[in-house]
C-alpha positions as semicolon CSV with decimal commas, in nm:
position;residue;x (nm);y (nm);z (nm)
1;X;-9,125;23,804;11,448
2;X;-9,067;23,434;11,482
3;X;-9,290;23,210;11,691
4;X;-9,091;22,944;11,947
5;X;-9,273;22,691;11,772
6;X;-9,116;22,798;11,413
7;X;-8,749;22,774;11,583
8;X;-8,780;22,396;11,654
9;X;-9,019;22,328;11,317
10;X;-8,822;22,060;11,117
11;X;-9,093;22,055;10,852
12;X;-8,901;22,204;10,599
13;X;-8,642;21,998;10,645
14;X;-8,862;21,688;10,647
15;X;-9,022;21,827;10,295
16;X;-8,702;21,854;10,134
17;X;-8,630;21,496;10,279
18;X;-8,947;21,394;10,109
19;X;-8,925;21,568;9,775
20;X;-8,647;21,410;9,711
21;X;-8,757;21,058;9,761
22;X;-9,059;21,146;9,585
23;X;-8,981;20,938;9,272
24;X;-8,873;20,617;9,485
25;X;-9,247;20,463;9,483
26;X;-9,271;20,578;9,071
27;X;-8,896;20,345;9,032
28;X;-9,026;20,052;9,229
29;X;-9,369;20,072;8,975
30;X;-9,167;20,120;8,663
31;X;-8,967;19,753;8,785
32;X;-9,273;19,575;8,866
33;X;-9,440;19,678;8,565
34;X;-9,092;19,611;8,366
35;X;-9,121;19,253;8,513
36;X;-9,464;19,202;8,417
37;X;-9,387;19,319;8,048
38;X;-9,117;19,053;7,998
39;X;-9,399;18,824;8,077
40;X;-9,666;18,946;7,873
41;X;-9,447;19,010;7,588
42;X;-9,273;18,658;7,592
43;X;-9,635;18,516;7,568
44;X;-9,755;18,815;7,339
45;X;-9,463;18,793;7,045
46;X;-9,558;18,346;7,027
47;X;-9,601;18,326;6,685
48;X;-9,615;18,718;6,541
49;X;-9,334;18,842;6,375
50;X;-9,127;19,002;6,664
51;X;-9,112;19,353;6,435
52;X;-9,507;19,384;6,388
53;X;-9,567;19,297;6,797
54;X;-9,322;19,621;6,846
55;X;-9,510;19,789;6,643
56;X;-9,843;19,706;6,818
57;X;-9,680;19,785;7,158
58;X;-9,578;20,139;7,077
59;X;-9,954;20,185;6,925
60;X;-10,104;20,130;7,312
61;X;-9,833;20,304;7,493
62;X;-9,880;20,607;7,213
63;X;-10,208;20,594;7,269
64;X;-10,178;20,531;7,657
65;X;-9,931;20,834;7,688
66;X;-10,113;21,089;7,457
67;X;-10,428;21,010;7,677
68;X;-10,250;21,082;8,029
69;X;-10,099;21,424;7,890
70;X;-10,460;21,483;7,775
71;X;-10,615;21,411;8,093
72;X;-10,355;21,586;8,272
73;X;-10,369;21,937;8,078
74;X;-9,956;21,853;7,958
75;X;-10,027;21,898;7,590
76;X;-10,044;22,309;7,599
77;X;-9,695;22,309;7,685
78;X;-9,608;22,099;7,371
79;X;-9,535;22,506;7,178
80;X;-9,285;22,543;7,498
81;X;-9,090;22,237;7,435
82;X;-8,724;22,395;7,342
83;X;-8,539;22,289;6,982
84;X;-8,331;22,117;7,217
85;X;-8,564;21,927;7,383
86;X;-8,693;21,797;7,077
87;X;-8,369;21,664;6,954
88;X;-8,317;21,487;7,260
89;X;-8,666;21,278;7,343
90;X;-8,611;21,208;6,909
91;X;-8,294;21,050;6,990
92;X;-8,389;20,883;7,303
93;X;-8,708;20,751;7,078
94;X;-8,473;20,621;6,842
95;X;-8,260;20,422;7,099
96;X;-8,597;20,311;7,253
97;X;-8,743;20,207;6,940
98;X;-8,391;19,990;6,848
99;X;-8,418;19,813;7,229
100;X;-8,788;19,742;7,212
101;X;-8,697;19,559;6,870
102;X;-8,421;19,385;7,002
103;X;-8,548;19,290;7,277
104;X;-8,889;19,137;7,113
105;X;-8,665;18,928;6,890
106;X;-8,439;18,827;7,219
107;X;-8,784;18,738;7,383
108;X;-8,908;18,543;7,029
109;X;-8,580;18,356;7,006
110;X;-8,512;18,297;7,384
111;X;-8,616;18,240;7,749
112;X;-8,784;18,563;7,894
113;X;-8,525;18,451;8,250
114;X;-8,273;18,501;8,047
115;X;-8,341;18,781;7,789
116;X;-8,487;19,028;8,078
117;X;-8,114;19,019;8,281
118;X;-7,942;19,114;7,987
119;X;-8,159;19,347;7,901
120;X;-8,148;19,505;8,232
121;X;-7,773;19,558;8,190
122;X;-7,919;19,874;8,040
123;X;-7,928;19,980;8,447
124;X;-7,540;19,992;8,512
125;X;-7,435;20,136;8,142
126;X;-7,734;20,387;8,255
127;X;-7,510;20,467;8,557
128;X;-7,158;20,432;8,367
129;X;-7,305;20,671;8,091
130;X;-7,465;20,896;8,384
131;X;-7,158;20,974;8,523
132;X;-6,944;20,979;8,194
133;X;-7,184;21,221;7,988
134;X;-7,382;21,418;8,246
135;X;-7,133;21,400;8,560
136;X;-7,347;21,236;8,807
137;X;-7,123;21,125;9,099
138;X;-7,070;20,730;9,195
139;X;-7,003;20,609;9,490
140;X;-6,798;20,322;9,617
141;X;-7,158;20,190;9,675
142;X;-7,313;20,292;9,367
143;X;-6,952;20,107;9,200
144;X;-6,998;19,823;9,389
145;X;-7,370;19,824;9,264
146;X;-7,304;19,850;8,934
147;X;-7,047;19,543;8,944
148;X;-7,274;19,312;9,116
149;X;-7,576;19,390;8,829
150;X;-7,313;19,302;8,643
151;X;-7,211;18,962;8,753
152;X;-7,586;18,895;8,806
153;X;-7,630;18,943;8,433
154;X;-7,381;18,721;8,336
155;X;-7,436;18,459;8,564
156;X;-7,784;18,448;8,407
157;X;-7,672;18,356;8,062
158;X;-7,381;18,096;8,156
159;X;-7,457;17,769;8,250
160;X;-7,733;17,523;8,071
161;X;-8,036;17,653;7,916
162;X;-8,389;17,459;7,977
């Protein structure tokens, strides 16, 4: 039997709502932490080859992220992790470990105002590649979006440097 108060009960609906915003607050850390990387990094790679501060950067975030999945209980699903899987965060690892060394040397040889926009073209070929390879729909506003990023980028790098 259903209570009156069940019939008008939106919670679930409100829930749902919520679950899937639920990584909105993680997106918004990831770009102020982003931003505060350029920084550090710009300041970081003065005078160390850019290779060798990579290198020291993916020592603390190995070290950060092995200690989270510790502290979190992840690392007994590490036998579950599909052949699949694997080949997929090695490839991605690859790709990351070829930005993060491009973009050190972009950040050794230039102006962090500049390097970070180009770098962050990475968002709309994320979205072009999204919808190309995994079928992720765009809208016209998700388009529109991606065009403006764009521009933004570009506009960074014309124009005198100082």
């Amino acid at each position: 039997m259903v209570a009156a108060h069940d019939l008008n009960d939106t919670s679930g609906q409100r829930h749902e709502e919520e679950r899937k915003m639920n990584w909105l607050p993680y997106a918004f850390l990831s770009a102020g932490a982003a931003a505060l990387t350029a920084i550090l990094a710009k300041v970081g790679v003065e005078g160390v080859p850019s290779n060798l501060a990579t290198a020291i950067r993916t020592i603390v975030i190995t070290a950060f992220a092995w200690a989270i999945v510790t502290i979190t209980g992840e690392r007994h699903a590490l036998p579950t992790v599909s052949s699949r899987s694997w080949l997929f965060l090695l490839l991605s690892g690859v790709a990351t470990g070829i930005s993060w060394l491009a973009y050190f040397r972009a950040l050794q040889l230039g102006p962090a105002s500049r390097v970070s926009p180009i770098d962050k073209l990475s968002l709309p070929l994320t979205i072009v590649l999204a919808a190309l390879f995994l079928g992720e729909s765009v809208s016209w506003r998700l388009g529109l979006g991606v065009i403006l990023m764009t521009i933004g980028a570009i506009l960074t790098i014309s124009g005198p440097m100082r």
